[in-house]
ROSE-336745 format. One record per residue: residue number from 1; residue in one letter; x negated, y, z of N, C-alpha, C, O, CB in turn. Coordinates in pm, whole numbers, always signed. Glycine has a CB too. Layout:
<rs>
+-----+------+--------+--------+--------+--------+--------+--------+--------+--------+--------+--------+--------+--------+--------+--------+--------+
| seq | type |   n_c1 |   n_c2 |   n_c3 |  ca_c1 |  ca_c2 |  ca_c3 |   c_c1 |   c_c2 |   c_c3 |   o_c1 |   o_c2 |   o_c3 |  cb_c1 |  cb_c2 |  cb_c3 |
+-----+------+--------+--------+--------+--------+--------+--------+--------+--------+--------+--------+--------+--------+--------+--------+--------+
| NUM |    A |      X |      Y |      Z |      X |      Y |      Z |      X |      Y |      Z |      X |      Y |      Z |      X |      Y |      Z |
...
+-----+------+--------+--------+--------+--------+--------+--------+--------+--------+--------+--------+--------+--------+--------+--------+--------+
</rs>
This chain:
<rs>
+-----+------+--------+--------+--------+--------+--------+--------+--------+--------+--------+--------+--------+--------+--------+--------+--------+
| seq | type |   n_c1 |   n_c2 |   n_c3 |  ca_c1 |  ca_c2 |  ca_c3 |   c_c1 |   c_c2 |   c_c3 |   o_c1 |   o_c2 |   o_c3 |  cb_c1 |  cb_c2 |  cb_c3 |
+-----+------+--------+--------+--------+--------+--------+--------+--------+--------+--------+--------+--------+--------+--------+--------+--------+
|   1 |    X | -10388 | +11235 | +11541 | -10275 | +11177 | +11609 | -10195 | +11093 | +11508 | -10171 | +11141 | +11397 | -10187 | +11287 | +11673 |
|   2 |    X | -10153 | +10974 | +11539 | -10059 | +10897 | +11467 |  -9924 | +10927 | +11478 |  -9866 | +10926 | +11586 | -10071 | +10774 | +11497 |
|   3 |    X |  -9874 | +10952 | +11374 |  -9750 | +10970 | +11386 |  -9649 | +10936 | +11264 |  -9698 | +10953 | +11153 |  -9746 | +11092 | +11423 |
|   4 |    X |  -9529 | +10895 | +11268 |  -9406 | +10798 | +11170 |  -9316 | +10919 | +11146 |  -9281 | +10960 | +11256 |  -9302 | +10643 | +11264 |
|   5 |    X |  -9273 | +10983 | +11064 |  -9177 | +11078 | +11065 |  -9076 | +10976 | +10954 |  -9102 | +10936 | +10840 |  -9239 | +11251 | +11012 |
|   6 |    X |  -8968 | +10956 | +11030 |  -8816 | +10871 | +10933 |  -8738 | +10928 | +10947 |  -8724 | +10994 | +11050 |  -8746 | +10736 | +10959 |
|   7 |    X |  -8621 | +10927 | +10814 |  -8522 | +10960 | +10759 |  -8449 | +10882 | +10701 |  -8472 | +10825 | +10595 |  -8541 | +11030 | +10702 |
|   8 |    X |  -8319 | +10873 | +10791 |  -8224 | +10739 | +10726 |  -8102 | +10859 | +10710 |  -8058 | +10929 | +10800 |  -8177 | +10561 | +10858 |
|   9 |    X |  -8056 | +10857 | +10540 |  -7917 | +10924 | +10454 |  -7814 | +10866 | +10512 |  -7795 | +10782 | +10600 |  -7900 | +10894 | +10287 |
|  10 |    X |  -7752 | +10933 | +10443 |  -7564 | +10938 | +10526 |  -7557 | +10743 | +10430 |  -7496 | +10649 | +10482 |  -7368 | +11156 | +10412 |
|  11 |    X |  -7612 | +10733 | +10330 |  -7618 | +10594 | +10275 |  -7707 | +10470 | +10323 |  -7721 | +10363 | +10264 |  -7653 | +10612 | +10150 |
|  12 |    X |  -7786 | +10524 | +10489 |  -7800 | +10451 | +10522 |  -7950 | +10390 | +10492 |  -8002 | +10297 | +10554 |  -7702 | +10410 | +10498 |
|  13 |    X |  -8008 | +10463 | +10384 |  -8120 | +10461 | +10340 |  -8222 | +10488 | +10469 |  -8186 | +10542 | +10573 |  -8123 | +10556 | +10226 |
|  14 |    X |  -8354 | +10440 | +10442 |  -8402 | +10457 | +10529 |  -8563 | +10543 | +10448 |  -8598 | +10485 | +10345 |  -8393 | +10316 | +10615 |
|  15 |    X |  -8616 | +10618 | +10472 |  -8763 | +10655 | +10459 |  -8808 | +10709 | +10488 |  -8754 | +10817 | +10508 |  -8811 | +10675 | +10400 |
|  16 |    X |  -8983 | +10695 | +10528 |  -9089 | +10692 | +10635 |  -9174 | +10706 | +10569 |  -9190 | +10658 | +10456 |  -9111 | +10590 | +10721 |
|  17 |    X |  -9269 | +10800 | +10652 |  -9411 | +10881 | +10649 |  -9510 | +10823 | +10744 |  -9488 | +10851 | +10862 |  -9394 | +11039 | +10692 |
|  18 |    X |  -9621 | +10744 | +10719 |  -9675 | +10759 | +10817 |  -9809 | +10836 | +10776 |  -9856 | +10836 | +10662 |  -9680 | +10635 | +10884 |
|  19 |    X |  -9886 | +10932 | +10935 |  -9968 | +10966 | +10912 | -10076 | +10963 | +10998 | -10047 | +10894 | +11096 |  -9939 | +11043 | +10875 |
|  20 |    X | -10225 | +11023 | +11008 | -10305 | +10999 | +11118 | -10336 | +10854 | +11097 | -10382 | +10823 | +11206 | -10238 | +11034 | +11256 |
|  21 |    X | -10337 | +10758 | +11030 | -10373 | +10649 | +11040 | -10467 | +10596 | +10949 | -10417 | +10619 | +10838 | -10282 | +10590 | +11046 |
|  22 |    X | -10607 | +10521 | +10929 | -10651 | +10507 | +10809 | -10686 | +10389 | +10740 | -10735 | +10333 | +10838 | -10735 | +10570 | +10804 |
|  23 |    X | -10694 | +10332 | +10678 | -10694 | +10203 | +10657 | -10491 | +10095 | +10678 | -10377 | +10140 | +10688 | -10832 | +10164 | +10787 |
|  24 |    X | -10550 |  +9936 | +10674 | -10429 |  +9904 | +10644 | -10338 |  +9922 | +10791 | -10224 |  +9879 | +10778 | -10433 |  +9756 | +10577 |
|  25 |    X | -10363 |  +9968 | +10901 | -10312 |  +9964 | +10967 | -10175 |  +9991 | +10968 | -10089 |  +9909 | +11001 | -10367 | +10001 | +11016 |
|  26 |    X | -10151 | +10128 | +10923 | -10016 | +10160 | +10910 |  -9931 | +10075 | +10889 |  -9826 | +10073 | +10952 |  -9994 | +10235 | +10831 |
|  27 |    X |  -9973 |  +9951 | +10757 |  -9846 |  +9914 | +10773 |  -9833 |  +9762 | +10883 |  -9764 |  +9664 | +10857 |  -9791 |  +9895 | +10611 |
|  28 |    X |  -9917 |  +9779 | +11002 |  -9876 |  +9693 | +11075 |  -9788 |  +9793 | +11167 |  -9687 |  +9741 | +11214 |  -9989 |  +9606 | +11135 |
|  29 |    X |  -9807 |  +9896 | +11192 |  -9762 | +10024 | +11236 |  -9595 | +10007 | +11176 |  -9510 | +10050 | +11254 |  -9867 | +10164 | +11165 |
|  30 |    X |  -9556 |  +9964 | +11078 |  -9413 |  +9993 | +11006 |  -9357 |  +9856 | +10956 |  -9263 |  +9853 | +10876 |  -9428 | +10102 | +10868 |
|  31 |    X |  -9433 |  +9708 | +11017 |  -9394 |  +9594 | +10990 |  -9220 |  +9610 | +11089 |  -9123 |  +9552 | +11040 |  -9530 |  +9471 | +11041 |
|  32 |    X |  -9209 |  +9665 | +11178 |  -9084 |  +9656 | +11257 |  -8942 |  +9752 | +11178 |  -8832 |  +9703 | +11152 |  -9130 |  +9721 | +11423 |
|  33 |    X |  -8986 |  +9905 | +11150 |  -8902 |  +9909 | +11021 |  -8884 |  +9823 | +10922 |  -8765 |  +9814 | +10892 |  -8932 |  +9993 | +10958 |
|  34 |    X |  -8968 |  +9742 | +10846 |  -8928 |  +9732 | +10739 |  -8839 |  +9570 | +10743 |  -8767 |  +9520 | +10656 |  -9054 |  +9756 | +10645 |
|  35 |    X |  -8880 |  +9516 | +10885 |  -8784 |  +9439 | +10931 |  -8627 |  +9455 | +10936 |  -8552 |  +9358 | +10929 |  -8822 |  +9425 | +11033 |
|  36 |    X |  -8598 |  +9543 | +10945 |  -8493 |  +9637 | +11014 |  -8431 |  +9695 | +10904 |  -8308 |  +9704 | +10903 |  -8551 |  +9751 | +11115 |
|  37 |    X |  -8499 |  +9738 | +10806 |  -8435 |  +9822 | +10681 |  -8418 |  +9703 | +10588 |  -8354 |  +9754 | +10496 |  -8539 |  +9957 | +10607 |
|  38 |    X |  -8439 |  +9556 | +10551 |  -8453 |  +9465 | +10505 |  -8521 |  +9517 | +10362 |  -8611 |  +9601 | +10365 |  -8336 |  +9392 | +10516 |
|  39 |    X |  -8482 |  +9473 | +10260 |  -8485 |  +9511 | +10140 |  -8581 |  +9659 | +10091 |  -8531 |  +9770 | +10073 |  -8341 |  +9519 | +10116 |
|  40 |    X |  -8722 |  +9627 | +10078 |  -8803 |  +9773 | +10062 |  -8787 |  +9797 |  +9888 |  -8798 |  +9703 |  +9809 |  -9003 |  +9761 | +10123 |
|  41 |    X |  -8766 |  +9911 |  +9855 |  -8709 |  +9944 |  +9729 |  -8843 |  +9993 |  +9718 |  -8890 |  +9925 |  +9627 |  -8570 | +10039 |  +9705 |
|  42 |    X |  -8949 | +10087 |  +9766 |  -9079 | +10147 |  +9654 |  -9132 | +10153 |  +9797 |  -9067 | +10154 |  +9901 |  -9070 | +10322 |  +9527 |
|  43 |    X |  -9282 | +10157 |  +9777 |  -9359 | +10220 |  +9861 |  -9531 | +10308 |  +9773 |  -9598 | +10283 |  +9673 |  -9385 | +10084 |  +9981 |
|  44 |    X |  -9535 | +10406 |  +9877 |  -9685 | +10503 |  +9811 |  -9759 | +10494 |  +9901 |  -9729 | +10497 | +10021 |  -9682 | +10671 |  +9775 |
|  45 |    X |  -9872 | +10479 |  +9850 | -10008 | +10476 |  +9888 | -10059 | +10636 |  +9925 | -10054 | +10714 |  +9830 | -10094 | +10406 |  +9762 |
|  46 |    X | -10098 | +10679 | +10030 | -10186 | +10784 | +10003 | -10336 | +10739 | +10021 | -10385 | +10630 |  +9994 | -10150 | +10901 | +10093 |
|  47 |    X | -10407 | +10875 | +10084 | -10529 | +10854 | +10071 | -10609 | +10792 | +10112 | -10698 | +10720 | +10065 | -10565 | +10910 | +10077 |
|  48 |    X | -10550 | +10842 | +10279 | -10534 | +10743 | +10433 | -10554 | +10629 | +10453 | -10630 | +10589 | +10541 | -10422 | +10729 | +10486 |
|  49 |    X | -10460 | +10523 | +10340 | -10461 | +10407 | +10332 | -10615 | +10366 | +10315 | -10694 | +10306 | +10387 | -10369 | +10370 | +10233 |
|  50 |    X | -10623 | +10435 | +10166 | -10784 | +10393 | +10123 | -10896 | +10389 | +10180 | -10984 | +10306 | +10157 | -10831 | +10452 | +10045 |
|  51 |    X | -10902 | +10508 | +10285 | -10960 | +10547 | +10349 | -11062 | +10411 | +10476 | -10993 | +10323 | +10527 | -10858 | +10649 | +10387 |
|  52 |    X | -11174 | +10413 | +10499 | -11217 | +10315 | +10577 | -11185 | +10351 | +10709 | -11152 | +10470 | +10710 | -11351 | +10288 | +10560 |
|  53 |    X | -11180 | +10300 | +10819 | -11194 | +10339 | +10970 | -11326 | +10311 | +10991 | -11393 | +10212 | +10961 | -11101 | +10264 | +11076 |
|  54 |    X | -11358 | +10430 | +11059 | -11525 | +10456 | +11115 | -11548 | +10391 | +11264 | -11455 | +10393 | +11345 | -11562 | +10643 | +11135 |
|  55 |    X | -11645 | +10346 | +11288 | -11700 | +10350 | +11435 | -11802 | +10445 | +11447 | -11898 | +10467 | +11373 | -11758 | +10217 | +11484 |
|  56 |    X | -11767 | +10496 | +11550 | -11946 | +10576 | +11645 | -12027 | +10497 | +11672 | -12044 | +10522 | +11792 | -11948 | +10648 | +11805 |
|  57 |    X | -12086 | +10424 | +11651 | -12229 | +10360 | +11694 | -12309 | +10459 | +11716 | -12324 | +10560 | +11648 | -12302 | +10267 | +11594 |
|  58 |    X | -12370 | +10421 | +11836 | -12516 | +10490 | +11902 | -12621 | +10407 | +11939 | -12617 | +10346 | +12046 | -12496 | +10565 | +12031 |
|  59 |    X | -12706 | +10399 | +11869 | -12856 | +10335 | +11890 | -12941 | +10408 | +11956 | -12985 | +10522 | +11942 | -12929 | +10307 | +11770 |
|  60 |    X | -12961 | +10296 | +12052 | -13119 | +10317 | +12180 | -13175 | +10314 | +12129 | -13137 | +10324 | +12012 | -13183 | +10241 | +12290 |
|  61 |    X | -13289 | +10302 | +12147 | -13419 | +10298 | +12132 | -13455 | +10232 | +12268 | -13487 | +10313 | +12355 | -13482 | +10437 | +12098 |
|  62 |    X | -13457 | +10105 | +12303 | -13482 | +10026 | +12427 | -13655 | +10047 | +12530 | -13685 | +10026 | +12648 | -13465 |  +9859 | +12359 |
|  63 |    X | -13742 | +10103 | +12395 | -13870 | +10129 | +12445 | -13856 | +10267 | +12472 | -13969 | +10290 | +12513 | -13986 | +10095 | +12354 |
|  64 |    X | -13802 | +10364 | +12478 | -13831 | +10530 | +12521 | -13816 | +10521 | +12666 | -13830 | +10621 | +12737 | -13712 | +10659 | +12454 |
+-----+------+--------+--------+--------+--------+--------+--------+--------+--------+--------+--------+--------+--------+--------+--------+--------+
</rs>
């Protein structure tokens, strides 16, 4: 499941988790925060990021 867990401080700060997601997606997933929070001070990479997105492919066999 995809999911954003954020936390904006009494200063207004803003910071975000995203998870369930793999590859660069996420951060099309958090292009609208970071609109919004203007100014991004750090961001981390986890694993997720690195991570490839898979497809299921299933091959026939058209002659069976």
């Amino acid at each position: 499941m995809e999911t954003i867990k954020i936390k904006i401080s009494k200063a207004c700060e803003i910071e975000y988790e995203v998870a369930g997601v793999k590859g660069k997606k996420c951060k099309d997933l958090t292009k609208a925060i970071d609109t919004i929070a203007g100014k991004v001070l750090s961001t981390k990479i986890t694993g997720e990021y690195c991570a490839v997105e898979t497809e299921n492919k299933h091959l026939t066999n058209k002659d069976n």
